[in-house]
C-alpha positions as a Markdown table, in Angstrom:
| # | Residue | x | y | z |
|---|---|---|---|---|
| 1 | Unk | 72.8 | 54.5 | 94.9 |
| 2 | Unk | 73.7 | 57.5 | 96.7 |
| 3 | Unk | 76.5 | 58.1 | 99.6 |
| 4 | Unk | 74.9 | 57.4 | 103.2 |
| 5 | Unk | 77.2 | 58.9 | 105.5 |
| 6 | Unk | 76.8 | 60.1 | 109.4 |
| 7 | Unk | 78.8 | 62.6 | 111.4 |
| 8 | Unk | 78.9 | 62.4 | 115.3 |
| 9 | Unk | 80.7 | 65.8 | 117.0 |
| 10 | Unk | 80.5 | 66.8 | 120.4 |
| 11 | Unk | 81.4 | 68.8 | 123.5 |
| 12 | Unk | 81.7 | 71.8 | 121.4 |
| 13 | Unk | 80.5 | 73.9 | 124.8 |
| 14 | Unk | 79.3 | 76.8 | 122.7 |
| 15 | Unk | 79.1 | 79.8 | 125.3 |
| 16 | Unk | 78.1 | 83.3 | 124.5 |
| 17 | Unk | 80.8 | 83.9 | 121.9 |
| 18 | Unk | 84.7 | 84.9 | 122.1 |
| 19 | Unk | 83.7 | 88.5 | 122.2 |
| 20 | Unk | 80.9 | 90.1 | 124.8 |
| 21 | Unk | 78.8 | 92.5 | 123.6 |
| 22 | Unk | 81.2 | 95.3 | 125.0 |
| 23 | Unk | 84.1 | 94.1 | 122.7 |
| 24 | Unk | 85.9 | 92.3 | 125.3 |
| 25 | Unk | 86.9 | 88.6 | 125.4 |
| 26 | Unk | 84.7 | 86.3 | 127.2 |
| 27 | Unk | 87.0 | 84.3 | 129.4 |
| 28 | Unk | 84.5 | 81.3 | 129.7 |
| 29 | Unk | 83.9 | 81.1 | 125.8 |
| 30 | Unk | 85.4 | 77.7 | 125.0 |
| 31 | Unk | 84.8 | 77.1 | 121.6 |
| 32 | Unk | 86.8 | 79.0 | 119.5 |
| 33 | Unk | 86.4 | 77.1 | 116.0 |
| 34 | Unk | 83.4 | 78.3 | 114.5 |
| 35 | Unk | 84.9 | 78.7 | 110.9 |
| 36 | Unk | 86.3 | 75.9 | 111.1 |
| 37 | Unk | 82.9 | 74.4 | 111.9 |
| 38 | Unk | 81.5 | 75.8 | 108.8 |
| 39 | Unk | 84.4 | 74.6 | 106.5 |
| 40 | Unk | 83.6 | 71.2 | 107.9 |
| 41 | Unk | 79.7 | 71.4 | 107.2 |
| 42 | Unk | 80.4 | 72.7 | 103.6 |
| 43 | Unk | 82.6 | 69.9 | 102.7 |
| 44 | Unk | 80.4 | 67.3 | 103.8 |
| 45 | Unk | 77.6 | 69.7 | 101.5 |
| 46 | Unk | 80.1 | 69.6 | 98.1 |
| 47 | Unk | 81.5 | 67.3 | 96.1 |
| 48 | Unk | 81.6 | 64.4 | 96.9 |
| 49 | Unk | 78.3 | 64.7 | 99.4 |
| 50 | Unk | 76.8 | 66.8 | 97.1 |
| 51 | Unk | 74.6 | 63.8 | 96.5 |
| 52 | Unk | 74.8 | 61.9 | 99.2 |
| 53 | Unk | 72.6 | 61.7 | 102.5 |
| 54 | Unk | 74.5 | 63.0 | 105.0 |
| 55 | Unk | 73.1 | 62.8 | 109.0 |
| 56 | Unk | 74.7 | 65.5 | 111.5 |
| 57 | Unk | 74.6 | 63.7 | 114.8 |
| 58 | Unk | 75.4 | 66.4 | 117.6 |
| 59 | Unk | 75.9 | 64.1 | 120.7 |
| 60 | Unk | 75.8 | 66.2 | 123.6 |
| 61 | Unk | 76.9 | 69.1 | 125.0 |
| 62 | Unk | 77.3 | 71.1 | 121.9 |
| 63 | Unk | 75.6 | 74.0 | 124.2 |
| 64 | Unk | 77.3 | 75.1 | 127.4 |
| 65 | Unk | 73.8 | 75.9 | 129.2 |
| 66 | Unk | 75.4 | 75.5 | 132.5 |
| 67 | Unk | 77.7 | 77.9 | 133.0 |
| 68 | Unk | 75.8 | 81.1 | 131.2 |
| 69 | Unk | 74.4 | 83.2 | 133.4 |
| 70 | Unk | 71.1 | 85.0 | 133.3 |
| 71 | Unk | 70.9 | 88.7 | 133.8 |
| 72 | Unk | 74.3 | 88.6 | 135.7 |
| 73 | Unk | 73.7 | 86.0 | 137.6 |
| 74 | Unk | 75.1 | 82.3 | 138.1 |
| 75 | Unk | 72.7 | 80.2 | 139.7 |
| 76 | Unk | 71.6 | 76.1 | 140.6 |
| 77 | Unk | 67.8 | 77.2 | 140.3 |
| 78 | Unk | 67.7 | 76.8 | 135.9 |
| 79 | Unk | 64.2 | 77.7 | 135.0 |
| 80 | Unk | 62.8 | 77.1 | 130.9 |
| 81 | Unk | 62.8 | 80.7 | 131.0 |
| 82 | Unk | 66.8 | 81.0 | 131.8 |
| 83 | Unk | 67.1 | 77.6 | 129.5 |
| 84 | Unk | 65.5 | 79.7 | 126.3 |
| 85 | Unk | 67.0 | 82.8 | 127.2 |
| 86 | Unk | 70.4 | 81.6 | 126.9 |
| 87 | Unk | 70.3 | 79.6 | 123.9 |
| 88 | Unk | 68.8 | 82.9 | 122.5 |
| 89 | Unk | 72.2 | 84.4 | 123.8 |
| 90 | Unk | 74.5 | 81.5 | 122.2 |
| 91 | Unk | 72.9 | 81.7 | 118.6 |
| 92 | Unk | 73.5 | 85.5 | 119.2 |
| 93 | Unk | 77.1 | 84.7 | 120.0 |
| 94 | Unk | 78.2 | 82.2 | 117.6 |
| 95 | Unk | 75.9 | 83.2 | 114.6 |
| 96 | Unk | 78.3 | 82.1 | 111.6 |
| 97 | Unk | 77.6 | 78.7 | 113.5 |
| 98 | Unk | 74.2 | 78.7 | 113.1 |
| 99 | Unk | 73.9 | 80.2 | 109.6 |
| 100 | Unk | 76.1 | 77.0 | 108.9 |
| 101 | Unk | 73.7 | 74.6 | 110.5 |
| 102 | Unk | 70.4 | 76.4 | 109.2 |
| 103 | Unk | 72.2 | 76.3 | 105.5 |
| 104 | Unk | 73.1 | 72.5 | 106.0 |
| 105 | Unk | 69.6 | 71.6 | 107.8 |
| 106 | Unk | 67.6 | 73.0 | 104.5 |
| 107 | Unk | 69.0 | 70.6 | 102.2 |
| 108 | Unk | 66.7 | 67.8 | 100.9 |
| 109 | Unk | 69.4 | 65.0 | 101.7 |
| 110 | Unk | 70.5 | 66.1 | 105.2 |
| 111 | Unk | 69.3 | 65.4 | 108.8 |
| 112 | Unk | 70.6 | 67.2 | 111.9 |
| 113 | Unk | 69.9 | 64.4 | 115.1 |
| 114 | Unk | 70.5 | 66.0 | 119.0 |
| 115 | Unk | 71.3 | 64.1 | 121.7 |
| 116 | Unk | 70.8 | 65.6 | 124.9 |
| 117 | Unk | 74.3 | 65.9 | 127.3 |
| 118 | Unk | 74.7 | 67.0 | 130.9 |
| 119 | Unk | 76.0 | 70.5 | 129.9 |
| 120 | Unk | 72.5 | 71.1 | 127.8 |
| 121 | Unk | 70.0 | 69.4 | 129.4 |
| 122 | Unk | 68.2 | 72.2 | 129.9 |
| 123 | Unk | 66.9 | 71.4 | 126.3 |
| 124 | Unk | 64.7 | 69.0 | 128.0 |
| 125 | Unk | 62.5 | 71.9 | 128.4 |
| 126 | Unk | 60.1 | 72.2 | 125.6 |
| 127 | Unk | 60.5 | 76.0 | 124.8 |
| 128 | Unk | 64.0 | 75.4 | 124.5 |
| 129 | Unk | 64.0 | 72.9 | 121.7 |
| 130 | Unk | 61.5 | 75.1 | 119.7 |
| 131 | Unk | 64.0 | 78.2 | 120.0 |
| 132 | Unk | 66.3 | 75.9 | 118.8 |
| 133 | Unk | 64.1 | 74.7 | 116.0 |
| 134 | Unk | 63.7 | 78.1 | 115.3 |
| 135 | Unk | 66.7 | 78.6 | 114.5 |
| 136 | Unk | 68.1 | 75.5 | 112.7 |
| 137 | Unk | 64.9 | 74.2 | 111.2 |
| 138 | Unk | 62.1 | 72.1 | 112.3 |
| 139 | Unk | 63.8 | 68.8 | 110.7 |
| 140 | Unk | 65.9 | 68.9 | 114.3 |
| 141 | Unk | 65.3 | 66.0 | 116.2 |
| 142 | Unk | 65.8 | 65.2 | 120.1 |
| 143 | Unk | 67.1 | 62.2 | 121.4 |
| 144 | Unk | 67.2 | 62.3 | 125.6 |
| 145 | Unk | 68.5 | 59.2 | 126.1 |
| 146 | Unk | 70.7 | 57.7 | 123.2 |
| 147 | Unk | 70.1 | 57.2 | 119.4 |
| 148 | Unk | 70.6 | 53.5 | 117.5 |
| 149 | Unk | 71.2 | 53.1 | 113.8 |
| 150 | Unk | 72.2 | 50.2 | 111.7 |
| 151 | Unk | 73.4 | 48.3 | 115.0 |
| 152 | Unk | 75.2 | 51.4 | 116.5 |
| 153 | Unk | 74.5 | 53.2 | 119.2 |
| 154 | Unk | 75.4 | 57.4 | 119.9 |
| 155 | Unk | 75.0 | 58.4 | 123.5 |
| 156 | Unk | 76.4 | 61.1 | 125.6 |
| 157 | Unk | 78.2 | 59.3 | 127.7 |
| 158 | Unk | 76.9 | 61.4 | 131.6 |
| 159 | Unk | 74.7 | 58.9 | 132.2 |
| 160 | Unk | 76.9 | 56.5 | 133.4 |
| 161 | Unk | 78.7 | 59.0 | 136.1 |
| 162 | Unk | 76.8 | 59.2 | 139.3 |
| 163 | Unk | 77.9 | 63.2 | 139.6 |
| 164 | Unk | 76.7 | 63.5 | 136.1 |
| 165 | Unk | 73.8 | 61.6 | 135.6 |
| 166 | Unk | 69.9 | 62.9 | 134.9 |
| 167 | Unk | 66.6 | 61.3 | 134.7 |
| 168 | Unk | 65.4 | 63.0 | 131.5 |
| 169 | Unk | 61.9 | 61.4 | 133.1 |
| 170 | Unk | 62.4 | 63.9 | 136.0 |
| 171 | Unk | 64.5 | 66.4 | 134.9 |
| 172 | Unk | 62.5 | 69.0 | 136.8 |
| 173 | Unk | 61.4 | 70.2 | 140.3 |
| 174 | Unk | 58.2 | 72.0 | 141.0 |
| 175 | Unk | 57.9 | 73.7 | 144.9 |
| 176 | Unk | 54.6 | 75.1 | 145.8 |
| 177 | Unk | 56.4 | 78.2 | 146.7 |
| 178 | Unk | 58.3 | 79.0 | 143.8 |
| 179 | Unk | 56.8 | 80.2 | 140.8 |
| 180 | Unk | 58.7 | 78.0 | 137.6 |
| 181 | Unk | 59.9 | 74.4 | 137.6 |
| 182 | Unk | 63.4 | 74.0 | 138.0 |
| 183 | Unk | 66.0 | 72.0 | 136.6 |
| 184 | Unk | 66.5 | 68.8 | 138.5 |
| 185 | Unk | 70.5 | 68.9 | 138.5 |
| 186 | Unk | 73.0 | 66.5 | 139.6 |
| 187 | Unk | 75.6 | 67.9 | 142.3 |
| 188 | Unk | 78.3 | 68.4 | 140.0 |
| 189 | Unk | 76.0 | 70.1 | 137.6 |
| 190 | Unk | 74.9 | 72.5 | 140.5 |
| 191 | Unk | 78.4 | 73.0 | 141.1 |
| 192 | Unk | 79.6 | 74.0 | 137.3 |
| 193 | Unk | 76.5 | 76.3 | 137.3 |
| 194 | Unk | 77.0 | 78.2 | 140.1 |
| 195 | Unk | 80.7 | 77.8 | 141.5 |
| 196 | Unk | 82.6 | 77.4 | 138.8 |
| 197 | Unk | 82.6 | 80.3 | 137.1 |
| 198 | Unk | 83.9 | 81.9 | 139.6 |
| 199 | Unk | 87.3 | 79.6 | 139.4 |
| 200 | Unk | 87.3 | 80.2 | 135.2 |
| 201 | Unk | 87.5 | 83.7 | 135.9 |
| 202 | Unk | 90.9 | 82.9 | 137.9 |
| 203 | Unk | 92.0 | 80.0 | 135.4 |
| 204 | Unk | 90.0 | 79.7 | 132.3 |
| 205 | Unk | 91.4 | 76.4 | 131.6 |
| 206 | Unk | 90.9 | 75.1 | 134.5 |
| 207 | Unk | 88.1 | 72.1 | 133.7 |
| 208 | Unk | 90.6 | 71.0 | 130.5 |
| 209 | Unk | 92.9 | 69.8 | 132.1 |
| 210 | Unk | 93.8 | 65.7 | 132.4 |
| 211 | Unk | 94.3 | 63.9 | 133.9 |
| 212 | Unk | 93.0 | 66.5 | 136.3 |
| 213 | Unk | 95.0 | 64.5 | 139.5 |
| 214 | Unk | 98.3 | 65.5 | 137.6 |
| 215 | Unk | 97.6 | 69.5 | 137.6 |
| 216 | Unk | 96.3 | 68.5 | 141.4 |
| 217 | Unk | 100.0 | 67.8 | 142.1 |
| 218 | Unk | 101.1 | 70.6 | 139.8 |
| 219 | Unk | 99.5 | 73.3 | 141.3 |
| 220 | Unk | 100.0 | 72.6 | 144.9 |
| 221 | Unk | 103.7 | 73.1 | 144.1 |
| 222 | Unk | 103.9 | 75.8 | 141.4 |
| 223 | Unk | 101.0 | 77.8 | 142.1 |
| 224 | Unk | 100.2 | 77.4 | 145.7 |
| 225 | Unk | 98.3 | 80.5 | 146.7 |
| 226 | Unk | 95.6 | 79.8 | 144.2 |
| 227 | Unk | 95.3 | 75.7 | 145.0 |
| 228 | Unk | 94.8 | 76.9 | 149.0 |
| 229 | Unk | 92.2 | 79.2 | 148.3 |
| 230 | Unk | 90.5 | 77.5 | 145.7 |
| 231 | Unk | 90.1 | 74.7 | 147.8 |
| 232 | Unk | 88.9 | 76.2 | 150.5 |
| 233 | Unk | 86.2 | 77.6 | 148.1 |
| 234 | Unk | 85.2 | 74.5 | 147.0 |
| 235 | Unk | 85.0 | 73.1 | 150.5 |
| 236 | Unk | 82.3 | 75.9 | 151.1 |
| 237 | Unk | 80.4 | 75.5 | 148.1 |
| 238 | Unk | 80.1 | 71.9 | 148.3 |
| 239 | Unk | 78.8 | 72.5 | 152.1 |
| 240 | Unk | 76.6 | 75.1 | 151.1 |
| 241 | Unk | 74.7 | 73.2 | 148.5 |
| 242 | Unk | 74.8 | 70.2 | 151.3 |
| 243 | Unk | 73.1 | 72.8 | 153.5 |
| 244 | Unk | 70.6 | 74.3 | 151.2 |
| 245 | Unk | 69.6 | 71.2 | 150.3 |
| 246 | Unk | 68.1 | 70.7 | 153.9 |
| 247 | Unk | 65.6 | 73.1 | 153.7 |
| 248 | Unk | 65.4 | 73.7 | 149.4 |
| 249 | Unk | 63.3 | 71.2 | 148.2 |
| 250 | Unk | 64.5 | 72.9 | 144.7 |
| 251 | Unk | 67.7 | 71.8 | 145.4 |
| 252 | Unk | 68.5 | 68.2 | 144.5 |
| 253 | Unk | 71.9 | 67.8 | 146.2 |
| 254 | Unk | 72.6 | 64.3 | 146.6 |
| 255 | Unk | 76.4 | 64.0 | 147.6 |
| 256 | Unk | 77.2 | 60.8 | 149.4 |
| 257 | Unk | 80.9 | 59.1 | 150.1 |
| 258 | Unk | 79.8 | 56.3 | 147.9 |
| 259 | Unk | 79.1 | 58.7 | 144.7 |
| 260 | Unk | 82.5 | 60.5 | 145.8 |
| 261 | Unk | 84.2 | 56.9 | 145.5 |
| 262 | Unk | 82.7 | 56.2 | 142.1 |
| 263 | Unk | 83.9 | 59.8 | 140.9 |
| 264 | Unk | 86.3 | 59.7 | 138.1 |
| 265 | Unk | 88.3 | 62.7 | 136.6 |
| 266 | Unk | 88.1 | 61.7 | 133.0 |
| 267 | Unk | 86.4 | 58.6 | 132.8 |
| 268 | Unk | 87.4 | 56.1 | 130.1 |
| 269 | Unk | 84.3 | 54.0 | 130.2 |
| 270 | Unk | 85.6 | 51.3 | 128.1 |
| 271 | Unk | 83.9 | 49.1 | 131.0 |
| 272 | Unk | 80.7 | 50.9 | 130.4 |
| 273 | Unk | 80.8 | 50.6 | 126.6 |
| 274 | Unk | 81.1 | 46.4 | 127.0 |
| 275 | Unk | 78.8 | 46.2 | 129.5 |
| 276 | Unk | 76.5 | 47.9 | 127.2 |
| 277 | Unk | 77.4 | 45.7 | 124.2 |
| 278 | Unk | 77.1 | 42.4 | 125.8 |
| 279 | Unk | 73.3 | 43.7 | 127.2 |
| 280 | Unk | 72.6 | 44.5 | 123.7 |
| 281 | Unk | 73.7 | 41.5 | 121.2 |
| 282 | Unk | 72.2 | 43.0 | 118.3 |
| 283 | Unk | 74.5 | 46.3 | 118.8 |
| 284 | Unk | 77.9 | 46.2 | 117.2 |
| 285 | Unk | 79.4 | 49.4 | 117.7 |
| 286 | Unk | 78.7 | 52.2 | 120.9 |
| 287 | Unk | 80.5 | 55.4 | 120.2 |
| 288 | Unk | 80.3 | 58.5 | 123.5 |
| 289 | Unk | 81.9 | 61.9 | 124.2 |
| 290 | Unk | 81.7 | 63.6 | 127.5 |
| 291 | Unk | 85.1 | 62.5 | 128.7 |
| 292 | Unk | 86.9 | 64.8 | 125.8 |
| 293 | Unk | 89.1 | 62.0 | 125.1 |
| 294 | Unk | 89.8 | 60.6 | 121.6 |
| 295 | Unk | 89.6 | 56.7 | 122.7 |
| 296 | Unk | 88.7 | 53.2 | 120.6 |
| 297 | Unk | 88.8 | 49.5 | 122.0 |
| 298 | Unk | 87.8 | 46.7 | 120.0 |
| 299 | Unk | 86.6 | 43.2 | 121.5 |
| 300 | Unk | 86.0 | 39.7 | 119.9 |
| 301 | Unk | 83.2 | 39.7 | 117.2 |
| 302 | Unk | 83.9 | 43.2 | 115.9 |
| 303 | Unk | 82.5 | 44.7 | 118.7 |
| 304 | Unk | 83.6 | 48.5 | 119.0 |
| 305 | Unk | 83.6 | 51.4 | 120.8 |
| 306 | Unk | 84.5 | 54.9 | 120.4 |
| 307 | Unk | 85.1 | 58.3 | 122.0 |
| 308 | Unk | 85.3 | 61.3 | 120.0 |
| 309 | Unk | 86.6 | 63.5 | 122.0 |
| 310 | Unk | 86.0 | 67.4 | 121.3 |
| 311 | Unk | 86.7 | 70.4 | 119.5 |
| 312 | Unk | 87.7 | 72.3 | 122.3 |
| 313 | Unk | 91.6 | 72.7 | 124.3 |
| 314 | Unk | 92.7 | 70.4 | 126.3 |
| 315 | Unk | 96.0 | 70.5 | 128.2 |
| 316 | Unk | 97.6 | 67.5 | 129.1 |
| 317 | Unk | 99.5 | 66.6 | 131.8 |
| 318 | Unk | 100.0 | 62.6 | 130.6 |
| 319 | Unk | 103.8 | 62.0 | 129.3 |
| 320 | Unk | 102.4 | 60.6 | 126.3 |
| 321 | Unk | 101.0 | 63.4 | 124.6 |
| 322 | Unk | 102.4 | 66.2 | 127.0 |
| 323 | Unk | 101.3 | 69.9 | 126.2 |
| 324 | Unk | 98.5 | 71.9 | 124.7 |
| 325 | Unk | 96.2 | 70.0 | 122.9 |
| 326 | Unk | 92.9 | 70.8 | 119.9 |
| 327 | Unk | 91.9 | 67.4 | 117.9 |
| 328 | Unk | 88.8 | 68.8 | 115.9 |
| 329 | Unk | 87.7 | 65.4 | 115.7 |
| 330 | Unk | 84.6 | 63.7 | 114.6 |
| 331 | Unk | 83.2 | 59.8 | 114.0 |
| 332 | Unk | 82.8 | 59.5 | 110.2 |
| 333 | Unk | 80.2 | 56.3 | 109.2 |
| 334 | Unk | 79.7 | 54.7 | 106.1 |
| 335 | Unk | 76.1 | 53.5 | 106.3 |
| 336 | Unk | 76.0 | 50.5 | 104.0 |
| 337 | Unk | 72.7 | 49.8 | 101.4 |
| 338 | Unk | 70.3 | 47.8 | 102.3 |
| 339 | Unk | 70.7 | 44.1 | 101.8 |
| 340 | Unk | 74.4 | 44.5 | 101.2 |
| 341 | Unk | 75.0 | 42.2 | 104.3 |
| 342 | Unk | 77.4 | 44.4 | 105.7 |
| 343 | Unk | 78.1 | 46.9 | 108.9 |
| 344 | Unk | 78.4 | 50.3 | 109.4 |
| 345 | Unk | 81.9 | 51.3 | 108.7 |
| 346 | Unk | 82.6 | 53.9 | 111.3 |
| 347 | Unk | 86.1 | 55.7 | 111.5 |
| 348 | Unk | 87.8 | 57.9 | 113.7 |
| 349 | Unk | 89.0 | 61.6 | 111.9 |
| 350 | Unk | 90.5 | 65.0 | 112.3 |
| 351 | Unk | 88.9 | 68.0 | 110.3 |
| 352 | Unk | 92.0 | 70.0 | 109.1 |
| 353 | Unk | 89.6 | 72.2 | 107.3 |
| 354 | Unk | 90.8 | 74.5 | 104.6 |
| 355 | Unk | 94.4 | 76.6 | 103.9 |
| 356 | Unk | 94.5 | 79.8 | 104.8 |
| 357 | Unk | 98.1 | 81.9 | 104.9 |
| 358 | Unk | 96.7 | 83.1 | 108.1 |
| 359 | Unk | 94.1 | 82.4 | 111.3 |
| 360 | Unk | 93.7 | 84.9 | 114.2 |
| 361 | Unk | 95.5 | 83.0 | 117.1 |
| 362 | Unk | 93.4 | 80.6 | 119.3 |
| 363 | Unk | 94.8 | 82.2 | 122.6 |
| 364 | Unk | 93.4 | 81.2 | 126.2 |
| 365 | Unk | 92.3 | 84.3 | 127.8 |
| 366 | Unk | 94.4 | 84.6 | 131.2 |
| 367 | Unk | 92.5 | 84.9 | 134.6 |
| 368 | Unk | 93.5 | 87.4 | 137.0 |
């Protein structure tokens, strides 16, 4: 019988590309591993898996939707039309990405499975999954919510932080006055489309840092000027939206002192992932992303859970693994056969990809 095997990446935060149109760098490009994205597809292709059935599960975020603007401009009000226009620009971008996935889609044996994140929810919108589709192949599928296999379960992970969280049954706003549904954003969502960008320009690595309270304390004493007027920014922005929101029905800014308590800078949700478990007897295993932390816990009855982490940098301020950090790592499972009377085997793993003598350098664009 042949290999069943499933991948789970995510957070890959695909942008516009490393390079603009212009031929210069594009500061809020994070992903910066596209060949090695392609080595990884063709080995799970080859080989091996040159038999086998082999699932792609993409579990959110693997398109940065939010932060890309449209026609020069970063805004909270996401139309479809803004949605389908910038995944158009992100295939454009990162095309040796997309060959890969529209090579490894087309084979008889493989499956390609989406589940929706907070960075691309826009792909809620139904124009958006058919540009997609488009592109990869119409075997794509959508998940919203989460997808369960063999007594595991794939989700994002956003849905369980109140600043992250959407209703994929009411992901968008319609106003009498305005001509195109909007998206129907979460406040930290309006604030990553509209005001961050502005910061990244500054500090491109700014959102990969963690735990974020230790480059809090960092920068308030090594870089002082920026911390002051960045806060002060973000001060405005968030009071902005609060105001906008009294008179834009379009604008879904809910930000409350009880949401601000329950916010967490890199969430483990190893609390989440039992509750979850425990709710649903007949699941074994949960494995998320979102948080971009490489995390497994393991309770009585072989329950599991998982974090895969991502494929982008990540600089880390924790003692334990001090410095700049890329883990191109990935949730391999060994689907058992039918009958065999046994689980899913599902494994943590790096991709090292191939040898080369040499790679262009993986360099974080400065800000200003």
């Amino acid at each position: 019988m042949a290999k069943k095997v499933k991948l789970v990446v995510n957070d890959f935060h695909l942008g516009k590309g490393p390079v603009l149109k212009d031929g210069t760098v594009n500061i809020l490009e994070d992903f910066r591993y596209g060949a090695k994205f392609v080595e990884f597809l063709d080995h799970h292709s080859s080989g091996e898996f040159a038999d086998a059935h082999v699932e792609l599960i993409i579990n959110g975020d693997f398109l940065n939707l939010l932060q890309l603007d449209y026609l020069g401009i970063h805004t909270y009000l996401v139309t479809e039309r803004m949605v389908v226009h910038g995944v158009r620009s992100i295939i454009a971008g990162h095309p040796e990405v997309f060959d890969a996935l529209r090579k490894f889609a087309a084979a008889d044996n493989h499956e390609i499975a989406y589940i929706i994140g907070n960075h691309d929810v826009g792909l809620l919108f139904d124009e958006a999954r058919k540009t997609l589709r488009e592109c990869i192949g119409t075997k794509l599928r959508f998940y919203d919510t989460h997808y369960d296999f063999d007594h595991v379960r794939v989700e994002h992970g956003h849905a369980y932080e109140a600043i992250n969280a959407t209703d994929p049954q009411n992901f968008k706003l319609q106003d009498p006055d305005y001509p195109e549904p909007v998206l129907n954003l979460p406040w930290a969502s309006l604030f990553v489309a509209a005001y961050l960008p502005k910061i990244k320009k500054d500090r491109p690595f700014v959102d990969k840092v963690k735990p974020f309270t230790g480059y809090m304390r960092w920068v308030l004493l090594h870089d002082t000027l920026f911390a002051i007027r960045t806060g002060i920014y973000i001060g405005l922005s968030f009071l902005k939206m609060a105001l906008l929101a009294r008179r834009h029905p379009l604008l879904a800014f809910d930000f409350s002192w009880a949401r601000l308590k329950g916010t967490t800078i890199y969430p483990s949700f190893v609390k989440e992932a039992r509750k979850i478990l425990r709710d649903n007897p007949q699941l074994h295993a949960i494995i998320f992303g979102h948080t971009h932390m490489l995390r497994y816990k393991q309770w009585g009855g072989g329950k599991e859970y998982f974090n895969t982490g991502t494929w982008n940098e990540v600089t880390s301020f924790d003692i334990s693994d001090f410095g700049l950090q890329t883990l191109l790592t990935y949730a391999y499972i060994e689907i058992p056969p039918k009958g065999a009377g046994q689980r899913a085997r599902i494994r943590l793993k790096e991709w090292k990809g191939k040898w080369r003598s040499e790679l262009e350098a993986s360099v974080m664009p400065v800000g200003k």
